[in-house]
C-alpha positions as CSV (number, residue, x, y, z in Angstrom):
1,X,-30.7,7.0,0.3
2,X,-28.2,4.3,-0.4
3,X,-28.0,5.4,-4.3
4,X,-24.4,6.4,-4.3
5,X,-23.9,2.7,-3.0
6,X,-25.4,1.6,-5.8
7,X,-23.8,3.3,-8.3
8,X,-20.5,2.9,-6.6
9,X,-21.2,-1.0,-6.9
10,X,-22.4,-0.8,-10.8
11,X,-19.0,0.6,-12.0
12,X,-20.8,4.5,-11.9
13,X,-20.1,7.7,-10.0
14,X,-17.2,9.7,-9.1
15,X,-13.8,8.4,-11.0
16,X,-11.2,8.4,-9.1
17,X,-7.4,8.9,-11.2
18,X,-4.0,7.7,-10.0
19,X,-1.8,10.4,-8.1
20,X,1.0,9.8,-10.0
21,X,1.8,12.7,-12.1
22,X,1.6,12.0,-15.6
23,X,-0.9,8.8,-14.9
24,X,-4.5,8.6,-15.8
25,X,-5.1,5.4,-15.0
26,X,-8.2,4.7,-12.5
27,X,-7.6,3.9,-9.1
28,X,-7.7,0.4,-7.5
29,X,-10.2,0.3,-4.9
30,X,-8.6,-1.9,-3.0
31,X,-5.1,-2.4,-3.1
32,X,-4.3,1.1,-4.6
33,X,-4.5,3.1,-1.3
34,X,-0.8,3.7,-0.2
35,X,-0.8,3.4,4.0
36,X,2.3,5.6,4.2
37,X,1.6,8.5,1.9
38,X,-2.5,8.0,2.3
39,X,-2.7,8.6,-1.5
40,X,-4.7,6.2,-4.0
41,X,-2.7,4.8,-6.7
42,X,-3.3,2.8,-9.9
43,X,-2.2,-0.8,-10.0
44,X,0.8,-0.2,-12.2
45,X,1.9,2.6,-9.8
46,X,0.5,0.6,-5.6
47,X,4.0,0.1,-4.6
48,X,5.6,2.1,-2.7
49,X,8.6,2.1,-5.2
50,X,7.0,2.6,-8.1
51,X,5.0,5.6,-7.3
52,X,8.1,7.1,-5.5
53,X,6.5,6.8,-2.2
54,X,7.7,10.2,0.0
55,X,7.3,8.0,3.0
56,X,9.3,5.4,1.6
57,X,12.0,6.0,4.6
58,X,9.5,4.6,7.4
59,X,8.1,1.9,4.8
60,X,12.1,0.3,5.0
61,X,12.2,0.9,8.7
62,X,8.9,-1.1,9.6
63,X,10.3,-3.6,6.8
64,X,13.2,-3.7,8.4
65,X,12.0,-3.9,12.5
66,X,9.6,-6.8,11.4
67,X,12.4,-8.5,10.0
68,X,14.5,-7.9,12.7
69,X,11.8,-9.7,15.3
70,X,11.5,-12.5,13.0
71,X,14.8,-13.1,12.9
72,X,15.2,-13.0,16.5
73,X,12.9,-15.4,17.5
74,X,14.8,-17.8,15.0
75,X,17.7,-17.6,16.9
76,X,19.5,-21.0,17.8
77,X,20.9,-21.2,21.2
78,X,23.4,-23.9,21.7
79,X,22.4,-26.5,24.0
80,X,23.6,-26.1,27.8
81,X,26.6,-29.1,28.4
């Protein structure tokens, strides 16, 4: 049956709160799931830093190595005399 759909769709069903401690707030469906710490967040608390992410350390590090790439493929070479 494809009534849990439904209700998903019309607002009803399970209710889902924010895993910050202290927070009530419902959970964003779509932009409140955290891909380092796999928890679902409000959208006051979907950053990483503001819900005190405990992956935060390999969030900076991909930051950080696609930066890096970008950077390098930026890089001016002096022309060959």
């Amino acid at each position: 049956s494809t009534l849990h759909l439904v209700l998903r769709l019309r607002g009803g069903g399970k209710k889902t709160v924010c895993a910050n401690e202290g927070c009530t707030g419902r959970v964003a469906m779509i932009i409140g799931h955290c891909n380092y710490c796999k928890m679902d967040f409000c959208g006051t608390h979907r950053l990483p830093e503001t819900h005190c992410c405990e992956a935060m350390a390999s969030c900076k590090a991909q930051a950080f190595n696609i930066n890096k790439s970008k950077l390098e493929a930026e890089k001016c070479v002096a022309a060959k005399v």
